[in-house]
Rosetta silent file (secondary structure, phi, psi, omega in degrees, C-alpha in Angstrom):
SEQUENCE: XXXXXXXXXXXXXXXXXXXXXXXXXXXXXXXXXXXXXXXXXXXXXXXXXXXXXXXXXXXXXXXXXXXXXXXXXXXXXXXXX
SCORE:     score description
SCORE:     0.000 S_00000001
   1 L     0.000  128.374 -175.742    0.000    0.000    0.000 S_00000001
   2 L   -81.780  163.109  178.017    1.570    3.317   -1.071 S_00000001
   3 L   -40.706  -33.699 -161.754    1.920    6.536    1.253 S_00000001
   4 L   -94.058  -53.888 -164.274   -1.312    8.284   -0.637 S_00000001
   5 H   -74.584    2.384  164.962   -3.814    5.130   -0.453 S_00000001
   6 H   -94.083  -24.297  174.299   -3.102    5.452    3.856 S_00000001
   7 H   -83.190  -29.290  150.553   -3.734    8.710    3.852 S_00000001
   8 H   -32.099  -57.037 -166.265   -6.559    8.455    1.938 S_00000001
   9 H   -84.494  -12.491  175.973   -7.713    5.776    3.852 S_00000001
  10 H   -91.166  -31.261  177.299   -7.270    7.556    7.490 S_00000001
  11 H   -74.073  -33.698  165.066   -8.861   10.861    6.206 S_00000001
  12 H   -52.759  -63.496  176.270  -11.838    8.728    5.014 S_00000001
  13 H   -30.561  -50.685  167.749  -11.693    6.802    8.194 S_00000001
  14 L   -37.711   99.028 -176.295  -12.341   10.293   10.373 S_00000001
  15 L   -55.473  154.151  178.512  -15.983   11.114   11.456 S_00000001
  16 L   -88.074  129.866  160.206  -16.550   14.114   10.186 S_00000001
  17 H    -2.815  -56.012 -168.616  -17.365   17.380   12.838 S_00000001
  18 H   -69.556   -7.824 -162.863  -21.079   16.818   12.167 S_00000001
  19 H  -107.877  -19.571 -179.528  -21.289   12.908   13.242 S_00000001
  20 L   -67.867  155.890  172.569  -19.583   14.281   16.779 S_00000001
  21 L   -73.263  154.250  133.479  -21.086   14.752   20.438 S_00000001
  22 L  -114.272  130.947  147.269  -21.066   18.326   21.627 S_00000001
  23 E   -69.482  116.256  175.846  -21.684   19.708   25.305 S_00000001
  24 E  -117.399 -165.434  177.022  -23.985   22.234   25.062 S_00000001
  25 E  -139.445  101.226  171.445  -25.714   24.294   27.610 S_00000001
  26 E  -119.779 -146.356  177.408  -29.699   25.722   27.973 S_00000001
  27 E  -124.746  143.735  171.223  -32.385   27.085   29.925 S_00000001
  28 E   -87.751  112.215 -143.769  -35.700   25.226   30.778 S_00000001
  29 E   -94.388  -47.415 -169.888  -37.648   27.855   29.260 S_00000001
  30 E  -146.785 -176.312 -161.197  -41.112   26.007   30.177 S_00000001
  31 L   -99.172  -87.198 -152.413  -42.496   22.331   31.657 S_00000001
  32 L  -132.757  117.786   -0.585  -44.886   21.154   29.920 S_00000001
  33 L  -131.390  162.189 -134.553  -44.259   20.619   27.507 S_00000001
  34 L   -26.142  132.562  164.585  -40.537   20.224   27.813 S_00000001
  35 E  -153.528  142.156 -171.047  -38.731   23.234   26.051 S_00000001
  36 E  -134.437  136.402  173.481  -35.287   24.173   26.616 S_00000001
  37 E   -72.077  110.320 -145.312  -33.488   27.367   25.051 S_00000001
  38 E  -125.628  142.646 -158.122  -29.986   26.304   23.979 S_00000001
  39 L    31.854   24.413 -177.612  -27.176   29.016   24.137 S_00000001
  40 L    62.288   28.448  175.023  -29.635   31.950   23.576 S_00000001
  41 L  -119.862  -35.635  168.934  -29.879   30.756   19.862 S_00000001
  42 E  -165.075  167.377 -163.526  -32.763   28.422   19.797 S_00000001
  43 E  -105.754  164.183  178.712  -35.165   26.151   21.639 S_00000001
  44 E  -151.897  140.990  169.198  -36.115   22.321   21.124 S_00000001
  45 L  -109.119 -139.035 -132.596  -39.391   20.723   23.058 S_00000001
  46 H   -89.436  -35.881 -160.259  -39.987   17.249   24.261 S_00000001
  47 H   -64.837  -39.933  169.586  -40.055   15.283   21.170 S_00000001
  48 H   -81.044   12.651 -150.661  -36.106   16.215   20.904 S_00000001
  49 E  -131.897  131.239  152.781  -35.121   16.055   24.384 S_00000001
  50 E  -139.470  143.653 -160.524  -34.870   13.087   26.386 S_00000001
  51 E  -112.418  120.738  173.236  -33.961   13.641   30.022 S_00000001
  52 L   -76.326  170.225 -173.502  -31.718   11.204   32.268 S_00000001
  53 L   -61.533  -23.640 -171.396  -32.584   10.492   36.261 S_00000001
  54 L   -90.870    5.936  177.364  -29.529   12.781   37.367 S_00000001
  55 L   -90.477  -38.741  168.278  -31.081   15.927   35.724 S_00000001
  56 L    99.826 -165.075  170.874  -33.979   15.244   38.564 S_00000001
  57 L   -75.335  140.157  161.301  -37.167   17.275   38.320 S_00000001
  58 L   -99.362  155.933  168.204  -36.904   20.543   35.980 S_00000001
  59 L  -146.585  165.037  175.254  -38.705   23.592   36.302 S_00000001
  60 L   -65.859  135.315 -159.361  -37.998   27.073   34.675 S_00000001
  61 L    84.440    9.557  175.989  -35.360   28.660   34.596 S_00000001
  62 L   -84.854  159.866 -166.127  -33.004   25.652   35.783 S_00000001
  63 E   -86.589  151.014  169.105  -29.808   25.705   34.094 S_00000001
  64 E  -160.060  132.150  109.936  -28.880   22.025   31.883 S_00000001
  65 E   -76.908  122.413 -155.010  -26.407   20.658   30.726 S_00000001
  66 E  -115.527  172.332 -175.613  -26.849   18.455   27.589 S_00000001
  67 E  -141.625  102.526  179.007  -25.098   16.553   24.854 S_00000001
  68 E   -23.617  140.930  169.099  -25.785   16.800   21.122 S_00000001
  69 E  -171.557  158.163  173.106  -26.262   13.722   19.681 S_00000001
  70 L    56.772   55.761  148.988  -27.911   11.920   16.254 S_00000001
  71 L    29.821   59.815  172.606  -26.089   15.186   14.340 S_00000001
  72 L    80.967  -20.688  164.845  -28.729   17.703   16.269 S_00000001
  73 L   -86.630   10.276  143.813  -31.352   15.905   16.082 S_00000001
  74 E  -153.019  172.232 -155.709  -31.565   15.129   19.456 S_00000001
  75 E  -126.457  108.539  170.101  -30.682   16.690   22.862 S_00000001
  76 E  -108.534  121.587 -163.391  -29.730   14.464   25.790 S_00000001
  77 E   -67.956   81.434  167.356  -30.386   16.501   29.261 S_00000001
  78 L   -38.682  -70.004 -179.598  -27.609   15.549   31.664 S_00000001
  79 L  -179.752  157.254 -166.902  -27.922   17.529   34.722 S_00000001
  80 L   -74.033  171.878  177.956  -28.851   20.541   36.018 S_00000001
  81 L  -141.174    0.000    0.000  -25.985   23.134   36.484 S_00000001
């Protein structure tokens, strides 16, 4: 295998930015039902959200941290901060 078809094959090999997890951070803007503001750029409700047992009960205006996942199309709700 030459020098070019490994390089080839490790830059292929790379997830791309968009296939990655990000921490993000929002505000639980309202309850029910669930909507969270995310950086002060936009909001996602329930259907996008799914919330683990250590975020506890939310109510508005708690703080969350969450983690991008399924390239934005969903939000998973860590814990409050």
């Amino acid at each position: 295998m030459s020098v070019e078809e490994l390089a080839r094959r490790i830059k292929n090999a790379r997830p791309r930015q968009d296939e990655l997890s990000d921490l993000v951070y929002g505000k639980v803007v309202k309850t029910s039902p669930l909507t969270v503001k995310i950086e002060n750029r936009f909001e996602i409700s329930a259907p996008f959200i799914i919330v683990s047992k250590n975020a506890g009960s939310l109510k508005s205006g708690d703080g969350v941290l969450m983690m991008r996942v399924q390239q934005g199309q969903k939000y998973f709700v860590m814990e409050r901060v």
